[in-house]
C-alpha positions in Angstrom: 0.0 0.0 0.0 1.0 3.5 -1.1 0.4 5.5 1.9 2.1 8.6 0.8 1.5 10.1 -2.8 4.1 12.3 -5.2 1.9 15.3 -6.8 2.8 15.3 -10.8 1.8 17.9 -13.3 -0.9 15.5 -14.4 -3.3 15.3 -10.9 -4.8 18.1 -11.6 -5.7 20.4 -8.4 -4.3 19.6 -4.9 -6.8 19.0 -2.3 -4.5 20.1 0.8 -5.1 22.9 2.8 -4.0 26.1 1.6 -1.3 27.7 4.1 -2.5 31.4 4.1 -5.5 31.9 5.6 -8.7 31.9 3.6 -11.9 34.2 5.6 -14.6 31.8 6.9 -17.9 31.7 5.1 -21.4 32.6 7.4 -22.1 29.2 9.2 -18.6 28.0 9.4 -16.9 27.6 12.3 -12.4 26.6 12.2 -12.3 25.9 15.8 -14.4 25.3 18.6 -13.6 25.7 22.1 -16.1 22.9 23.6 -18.3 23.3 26.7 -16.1 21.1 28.6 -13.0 23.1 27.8 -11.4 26.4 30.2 -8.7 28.4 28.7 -6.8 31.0 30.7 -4.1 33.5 28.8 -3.8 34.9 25.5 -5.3 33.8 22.6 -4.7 34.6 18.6 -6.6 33.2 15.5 -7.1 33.7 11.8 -10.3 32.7 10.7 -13.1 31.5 13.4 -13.4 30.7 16.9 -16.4 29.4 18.0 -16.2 29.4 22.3 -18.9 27.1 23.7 -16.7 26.7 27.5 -15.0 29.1 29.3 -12.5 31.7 28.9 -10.5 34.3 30.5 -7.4 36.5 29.2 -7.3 38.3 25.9 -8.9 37.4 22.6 -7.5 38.7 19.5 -8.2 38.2 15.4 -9.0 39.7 12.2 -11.8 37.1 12.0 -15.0 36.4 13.5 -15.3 35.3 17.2 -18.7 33.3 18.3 -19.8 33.0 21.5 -22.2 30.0 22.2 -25.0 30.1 24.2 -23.4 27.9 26.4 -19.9 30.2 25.9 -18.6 32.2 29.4 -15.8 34.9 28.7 -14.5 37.3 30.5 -12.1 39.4 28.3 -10.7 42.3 26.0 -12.0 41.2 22.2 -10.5 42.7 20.0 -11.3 40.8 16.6 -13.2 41.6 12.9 -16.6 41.0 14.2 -18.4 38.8 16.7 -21.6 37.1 17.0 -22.6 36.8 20.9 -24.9 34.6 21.9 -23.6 33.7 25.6 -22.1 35.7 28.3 -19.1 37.9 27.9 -17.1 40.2 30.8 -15.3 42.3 28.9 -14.8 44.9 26.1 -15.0 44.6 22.7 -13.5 46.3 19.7 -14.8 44.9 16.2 -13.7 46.5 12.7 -16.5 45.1 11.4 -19.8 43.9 12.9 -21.1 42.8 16.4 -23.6 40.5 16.3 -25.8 40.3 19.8 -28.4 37.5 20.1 -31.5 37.3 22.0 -29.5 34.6 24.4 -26.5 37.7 25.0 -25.2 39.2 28.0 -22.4 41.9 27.2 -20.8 43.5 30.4 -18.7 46.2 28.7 -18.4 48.4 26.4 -18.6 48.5 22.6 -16.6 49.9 19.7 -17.5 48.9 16.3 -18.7 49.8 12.6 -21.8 48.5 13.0 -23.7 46.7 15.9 -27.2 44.7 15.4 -29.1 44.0 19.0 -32.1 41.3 18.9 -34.8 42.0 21.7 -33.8 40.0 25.1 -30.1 40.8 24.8 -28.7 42.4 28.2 -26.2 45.2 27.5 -24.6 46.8 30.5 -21.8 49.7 28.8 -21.7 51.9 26.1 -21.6 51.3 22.8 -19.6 53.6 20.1 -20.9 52.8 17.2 -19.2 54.7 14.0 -18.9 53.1 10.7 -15.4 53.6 9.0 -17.2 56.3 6.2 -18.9 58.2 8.7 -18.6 62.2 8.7 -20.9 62.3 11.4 -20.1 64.9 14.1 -22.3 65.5 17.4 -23.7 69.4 17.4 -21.3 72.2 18.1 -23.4 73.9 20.8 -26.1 72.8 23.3 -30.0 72.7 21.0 -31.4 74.9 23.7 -28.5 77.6 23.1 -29.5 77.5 19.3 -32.8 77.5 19.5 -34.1 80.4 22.5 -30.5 82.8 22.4 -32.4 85.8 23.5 -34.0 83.9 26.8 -30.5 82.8 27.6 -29.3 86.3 27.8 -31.8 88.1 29.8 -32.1 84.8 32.0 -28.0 84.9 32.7 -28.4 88.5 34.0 -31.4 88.1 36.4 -30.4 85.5 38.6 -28.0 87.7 40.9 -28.8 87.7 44.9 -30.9 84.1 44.6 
């Protein structure tokens, strides 16, 4: 038996992995960390990471994270977007999207391009939400200001002796 195989010219394609990265498509998952798995410390990846257990330390990619339902992290994400459907401690900063399901529980605050909340999710931070081709700017001066100028002067000078 031939348990190891020569490529030649005339094979046609090779069916072995590529070595650069390729992204993930919607619905797949590269690795899963399993329900019965704990991971303390740093952790890097290229493609996708699906967390159904527990983890704690640092989470960092330019793919797409998934937390399970069953997933419990406490952590700083910082990744290409997310899809949260557990429980995460923890800040996140996504490029791209961040995903919270129904199922989520976020306890920290958000920085992303673009965020999409189902009803039931518990958010418990702030969220800065700015996509990359945004020119949007908050107002220069207060609305009330802008609005009623000739109130706020003759208010200003009244109020002395109260």
């Amino acid at each position: 038996m031939d348990f190891i195989s020569k490529k030649t010219s005339d094979q046609g394609p090779s069916s072995a992995p590529s070595p650069s990265p390729q992204p993930s498509r919607p619905g797949q998952v590269g690795t899963t960390l399993g329900e019965d798995t704990e991971f303390n410390g740093t952790l890097k990846f290229g493609n996708s990471l699906k967390i159904e257990g527990k983890f704690q330390g640092d989470l960092s990619s330019p793919g797409h994270l998934i937390i399970g339902r069953s997933g419990q992290v406490r952590a700083e994400v910082r990744v290409g977007s997310v899809t949260v459907e557990g429980k995460l401690t923890g800040n996140i900063k996504a490029k791209e999207l961040v995903d919270l399901r129904s199922s989520a529980e976020v306890f920290g605050d958000i920085r992303a391009a673009k965020i999409k909340i189902e009803e039931g999710v518990v958010l418990l931070g702030k969220a800065e939400i700015r996509p990359d081709d945004s020119k949007s700017k908050p107002l220069n001066e207060p609305i009330a200001a802008a609005t009623k100028p000739e109130e706020e002067k003759k208010s200003s000078g009244s109020g002395r002796g109260q």
